[in-house]
N, C-alpha and C positions, 0 to 999 in steps of 0.2 A: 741300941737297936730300936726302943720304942720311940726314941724321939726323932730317929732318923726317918722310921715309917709316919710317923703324924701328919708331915706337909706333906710327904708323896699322894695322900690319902686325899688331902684335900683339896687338893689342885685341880682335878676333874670337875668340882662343886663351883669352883672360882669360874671357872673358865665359864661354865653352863651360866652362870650368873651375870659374866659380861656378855654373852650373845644372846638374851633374853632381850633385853630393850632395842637391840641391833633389828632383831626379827622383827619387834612389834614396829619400828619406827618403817621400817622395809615394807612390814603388811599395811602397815598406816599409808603409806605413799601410794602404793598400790591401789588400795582403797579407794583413796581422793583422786587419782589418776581416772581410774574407771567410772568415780561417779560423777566427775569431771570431763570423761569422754561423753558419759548417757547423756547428762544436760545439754553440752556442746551438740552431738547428735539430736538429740529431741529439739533443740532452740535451733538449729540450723543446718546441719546434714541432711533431716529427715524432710526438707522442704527445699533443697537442691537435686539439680540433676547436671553431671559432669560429664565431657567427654575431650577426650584430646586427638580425636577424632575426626578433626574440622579442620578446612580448608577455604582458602578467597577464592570465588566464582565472580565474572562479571559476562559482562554484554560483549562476544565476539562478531564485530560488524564485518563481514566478509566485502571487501570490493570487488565488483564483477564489473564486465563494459556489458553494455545492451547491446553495443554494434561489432560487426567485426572491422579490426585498421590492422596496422603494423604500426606496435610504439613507437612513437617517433621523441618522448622524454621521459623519464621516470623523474620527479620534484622530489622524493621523500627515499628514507631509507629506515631499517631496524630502527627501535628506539627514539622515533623523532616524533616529538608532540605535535598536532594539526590541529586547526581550528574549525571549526562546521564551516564548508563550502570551499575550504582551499583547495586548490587542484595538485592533483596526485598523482598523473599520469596522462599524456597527450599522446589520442593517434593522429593518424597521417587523414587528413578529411578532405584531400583532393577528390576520392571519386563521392562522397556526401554532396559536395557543396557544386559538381557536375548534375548529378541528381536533384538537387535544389533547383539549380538555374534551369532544366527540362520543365521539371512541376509548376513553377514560377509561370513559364512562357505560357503553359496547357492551361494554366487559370486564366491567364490575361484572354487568351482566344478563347474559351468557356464564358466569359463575362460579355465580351462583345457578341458572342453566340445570339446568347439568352438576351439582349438587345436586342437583336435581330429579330426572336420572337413577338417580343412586345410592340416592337414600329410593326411589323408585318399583323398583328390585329388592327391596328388604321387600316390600314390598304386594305387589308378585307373587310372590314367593313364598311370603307368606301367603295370597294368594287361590287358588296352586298345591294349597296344602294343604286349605283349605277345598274346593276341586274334589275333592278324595281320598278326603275323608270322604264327601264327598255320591255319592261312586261307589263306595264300599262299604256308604253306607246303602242303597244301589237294587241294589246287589246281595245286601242280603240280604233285598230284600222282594220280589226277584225269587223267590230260593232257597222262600223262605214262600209266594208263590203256586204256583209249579211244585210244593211239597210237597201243596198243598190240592186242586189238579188232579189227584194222583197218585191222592190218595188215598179221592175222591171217584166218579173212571172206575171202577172196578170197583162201587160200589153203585151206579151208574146202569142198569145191564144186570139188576139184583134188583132193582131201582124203589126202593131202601132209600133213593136221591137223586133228588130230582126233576129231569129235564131242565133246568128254566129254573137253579137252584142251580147244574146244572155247567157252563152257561152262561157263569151271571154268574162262577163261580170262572176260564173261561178266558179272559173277557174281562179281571180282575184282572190274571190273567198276562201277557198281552199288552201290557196298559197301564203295568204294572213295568216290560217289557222296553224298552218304548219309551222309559219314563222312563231306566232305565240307560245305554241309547244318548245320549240328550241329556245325560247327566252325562259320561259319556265325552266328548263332544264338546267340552263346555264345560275340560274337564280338561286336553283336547289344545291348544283357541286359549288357553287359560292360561295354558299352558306355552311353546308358541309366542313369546307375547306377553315372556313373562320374557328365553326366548332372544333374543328379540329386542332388549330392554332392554339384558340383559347383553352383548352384542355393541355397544354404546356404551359403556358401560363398562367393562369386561373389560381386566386386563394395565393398568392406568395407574389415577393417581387423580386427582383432581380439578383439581391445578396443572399436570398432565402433559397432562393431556386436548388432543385435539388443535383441537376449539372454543377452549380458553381460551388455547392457544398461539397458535392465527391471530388473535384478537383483543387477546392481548398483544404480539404484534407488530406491527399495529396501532398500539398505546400506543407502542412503542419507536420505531418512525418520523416519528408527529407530535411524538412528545418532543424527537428527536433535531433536527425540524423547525424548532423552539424554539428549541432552543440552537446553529443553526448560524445563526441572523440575528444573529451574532457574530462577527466572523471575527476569530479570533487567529494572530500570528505564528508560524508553525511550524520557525522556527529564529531565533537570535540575529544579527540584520545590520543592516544599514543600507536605507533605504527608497529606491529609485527608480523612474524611468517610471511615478508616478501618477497614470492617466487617471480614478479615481471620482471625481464631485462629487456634494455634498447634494440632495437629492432625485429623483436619478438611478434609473430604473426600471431593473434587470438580471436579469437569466435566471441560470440555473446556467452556467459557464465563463464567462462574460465575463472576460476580463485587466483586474482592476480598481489592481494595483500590483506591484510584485516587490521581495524582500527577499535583500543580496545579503549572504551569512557570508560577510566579508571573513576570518576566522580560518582559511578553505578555500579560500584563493586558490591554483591554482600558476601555471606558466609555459608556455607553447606556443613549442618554441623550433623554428624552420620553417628546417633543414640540407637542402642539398644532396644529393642522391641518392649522389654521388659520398662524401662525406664520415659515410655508413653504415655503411660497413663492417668498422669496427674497434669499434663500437658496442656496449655491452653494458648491458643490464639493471643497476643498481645502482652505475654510476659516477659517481663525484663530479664537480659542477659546480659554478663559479664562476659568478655572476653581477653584474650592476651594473643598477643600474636609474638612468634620466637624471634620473628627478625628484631624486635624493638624491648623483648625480658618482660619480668613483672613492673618496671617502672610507668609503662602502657598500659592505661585499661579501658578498655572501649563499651561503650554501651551501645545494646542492642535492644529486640522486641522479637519476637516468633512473629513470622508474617505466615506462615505452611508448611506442609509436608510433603514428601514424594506420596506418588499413587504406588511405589513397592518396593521394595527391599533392592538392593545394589545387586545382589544376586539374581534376582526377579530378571534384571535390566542389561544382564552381562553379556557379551556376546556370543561364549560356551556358558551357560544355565546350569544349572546342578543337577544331576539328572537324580532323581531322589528316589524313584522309585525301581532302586536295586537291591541287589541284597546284602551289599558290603552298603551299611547306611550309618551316619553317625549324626546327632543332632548337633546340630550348630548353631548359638543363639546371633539371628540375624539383626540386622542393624538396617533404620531407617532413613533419610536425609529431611534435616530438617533444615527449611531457608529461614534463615535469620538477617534481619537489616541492621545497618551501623548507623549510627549517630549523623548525620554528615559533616559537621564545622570539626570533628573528631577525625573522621576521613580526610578532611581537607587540613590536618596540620599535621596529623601522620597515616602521609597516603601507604595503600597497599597492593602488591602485584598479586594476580593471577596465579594460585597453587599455592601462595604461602601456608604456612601450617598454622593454626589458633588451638586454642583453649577456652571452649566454652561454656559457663557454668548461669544456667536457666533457675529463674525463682519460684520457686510453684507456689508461694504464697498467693499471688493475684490470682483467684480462680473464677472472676468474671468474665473473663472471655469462652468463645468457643473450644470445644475440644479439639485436638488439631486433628483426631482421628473421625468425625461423625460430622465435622459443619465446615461452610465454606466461608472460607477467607474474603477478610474485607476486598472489594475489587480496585485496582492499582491501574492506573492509568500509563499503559502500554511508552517506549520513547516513540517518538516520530520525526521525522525530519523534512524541511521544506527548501531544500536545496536545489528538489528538480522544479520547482513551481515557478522560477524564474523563466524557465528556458519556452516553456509552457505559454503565458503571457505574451512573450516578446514571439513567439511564433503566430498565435494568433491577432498581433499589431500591424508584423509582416504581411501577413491576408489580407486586413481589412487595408494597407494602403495600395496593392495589386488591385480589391477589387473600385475603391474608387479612384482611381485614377484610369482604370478602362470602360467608368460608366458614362463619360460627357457629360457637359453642363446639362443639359436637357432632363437626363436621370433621375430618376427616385432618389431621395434623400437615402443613405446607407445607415442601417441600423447599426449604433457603436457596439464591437465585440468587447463584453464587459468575459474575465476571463474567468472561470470557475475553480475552486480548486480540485484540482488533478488527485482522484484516491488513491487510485493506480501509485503515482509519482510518492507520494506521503510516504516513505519506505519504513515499514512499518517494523521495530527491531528486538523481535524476542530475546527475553531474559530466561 
């Protein structure tokens, strides 16, 4: 019996004695696990900010027509890449280019108009002059009768002139005078008449004239009318949400397709309010995008922030002040930019999903919450400046071709650039 109980006795001793190194090696891992996580946190967690949060944003350029037509070709479809200035849809420009040819004709007879003014200053001031002579010819027949008057009243008192003689001498004179008066008259509406000329013409010449301008403005509208039953791409993208079909009647603004420059894509990356505050203007970010895994890693920079929370911006708002209320930590949109030669070997659509992880070690930039962002030079596009140009060439050969050799030399229309035209394309 005693030697039976001895090992039973001692086995529980054994046992406790194998699981003794078992624990310490378990709490040892643990240990170095945890003071393995602190380090890793303090060297590099504690200086990241994450969110999977984020999505691709780019530049959606809407094409509208300015004029109203009926489509007469749609060039482009879903998915199809354009070039800046390719045409993209053509209306019907029969009644424009009727329009034109009116406006066209109204300048040419506006041009020879305002000709008409300037020969008609010669003429009155030849007919000024001729008024001049003829009121110095009546005043010296004036001068001649009043002499024959003078000189007669004294031999009428010695009978040496007969009454009816001094009569008819101061009837002469009277009828000189009255003729001098109507020279005068005709001297002064003359002259009138000239100023009055010259006061249309005066200070400008004939291309300047402000008739040949409202009527070459005119020409530039229906011209311009012409060449917008064309609609070209105004920047280099891809085509999508195309609702125009062929023979579709549309107005000015109608949303007839959108072209997106994929080459302007960035990132909207939507952080925690809480995870702000270390934030700066200019710091590097990591991203991934799910279409392409972790084998893709994009480099970015914080360029801004929204002015409020997603919520702030919704189209139903949170109405918060109720009394079933629960807090909910809101989230900010921060714009981030991509690399570009990084963009351009793996390009990205519109909504894909990212993963972006921001370095807050660089804390010499501004805060993204207190200061403004470096300023970014807006896109723009000069696709309408062409049509601009060749409209006003159009005028200038209407207006010298209806000025005659005779004409003032035509001031050359050097063309300026159109702001208006510059379509200027929010991101």
């Amino acid at each position: 019996m005693d030697q039976d109980t001895r090992p039973t006795l001692a086995t529980p001793k054994a046992a406790a004695s194998r699981r003794k190194p078992a624990l310490l090696a378990v709490t040892a891992a643990v240990l170095v696990a945890a003071i393995g996580y602190g380090a890793y946190w303090a060297l590099v967690l504690r200086n990241q900010e994450s969110t999977d949060n984020a999505y691709v944003q780019a530049p959606m350029v809407q094409i509208t027509p300015q004029v109203a037509g009926t489509v007469l070709a749609v060039l482009v479809d879903d998915t199809d890449v354009v070039k800046v200035g390719q045409p993209l849809v053509r209306l019907d420009p029969a009644d424009a280019r009727l329009t034109l040819e009116r406006a066209e004709s109204q300048l040419a007879q506006t041009v020879r108009e305002v000709r008409t003014l300037y020969a008609n200053n010669a003429a009155l001031d030849a007919t000024i002059k001729l008024r001049e002579a003829e009121v110095a010819r009546m005043q010296s027949e004036v001068a001649r009768a009043n002499d024959d008057v003078m000189r007669r009243r004294p031999l009428t008192a010695t009978g040496a002139v007969a009454g009816e003689e001094m009569h008819h001498a101061e009837s002469a004179l009277a009828a000189a005078n009255s003729a001098l008066a109507g020279a005068r008259s005709a001297l002064a509406a003359a002259q009138e008449q000239a100023a009055s000329n010259r006061a249309l013409t005066e200070g400008t010449s004939v291309d300047k004239h402000p008739n040949v301008e409202r009527a070459a403005a005119a020409v530039r509208e229906a011209f311009l009318a012409v060449q917008r039953n064309e609609l070209p791409a105004p920047v280099a993208g891809q085509v999508a949400r195309r609702t125009v079909q062929v023979g579709q009647r549309i107005t000015p603004g109608t949303p007839l397709m959108s072209v997106i420059p994929l080459d302007q894509v960035w990132v909207e990356a939507n952080f925690k309010e809480v995870q702000l505050r270390n934030m700066r203007i200019g710091q590097p970010v990591k991203l991934k995008a799910d279409l392409y895994g972790n084998r893709i890693e994009y480099d970015g920079r914080v360029v801004g922030v929204g002015a409020g929370t997603g919520a702030a911006f919704a189209m139903l708002p949170a109405q918060n002040a109720t009394g079933n209320w629960i807090k909910v930590v809101q989230r900010v949109p921060v714009r981030i930019e991509l690399d570009a030669q990084q963009l351009a070997a793996h390009p990205l659509r519109v909504g894909l999903s990212m993963e972006a992880t921001v370095d807050l070690q660089e804390t010499s930039g501004a805060p993204v919450l207190s200061a403004l962002a470096a300023p970014r030079a807006s896109s723009q596009t000069q696709v309408f400046d062409t049509s601009s140009a060749a409209a006003d060439r159009r005028v200038h050969e209407i207006i010298v071709a209806n000025l005659g050799r005779s004409s003032a030399r035509v001031t050359p229309i050097i063309a300026a650039p159109t702001v208006g035209a510059a379509a200027s394309i929010s991101h």
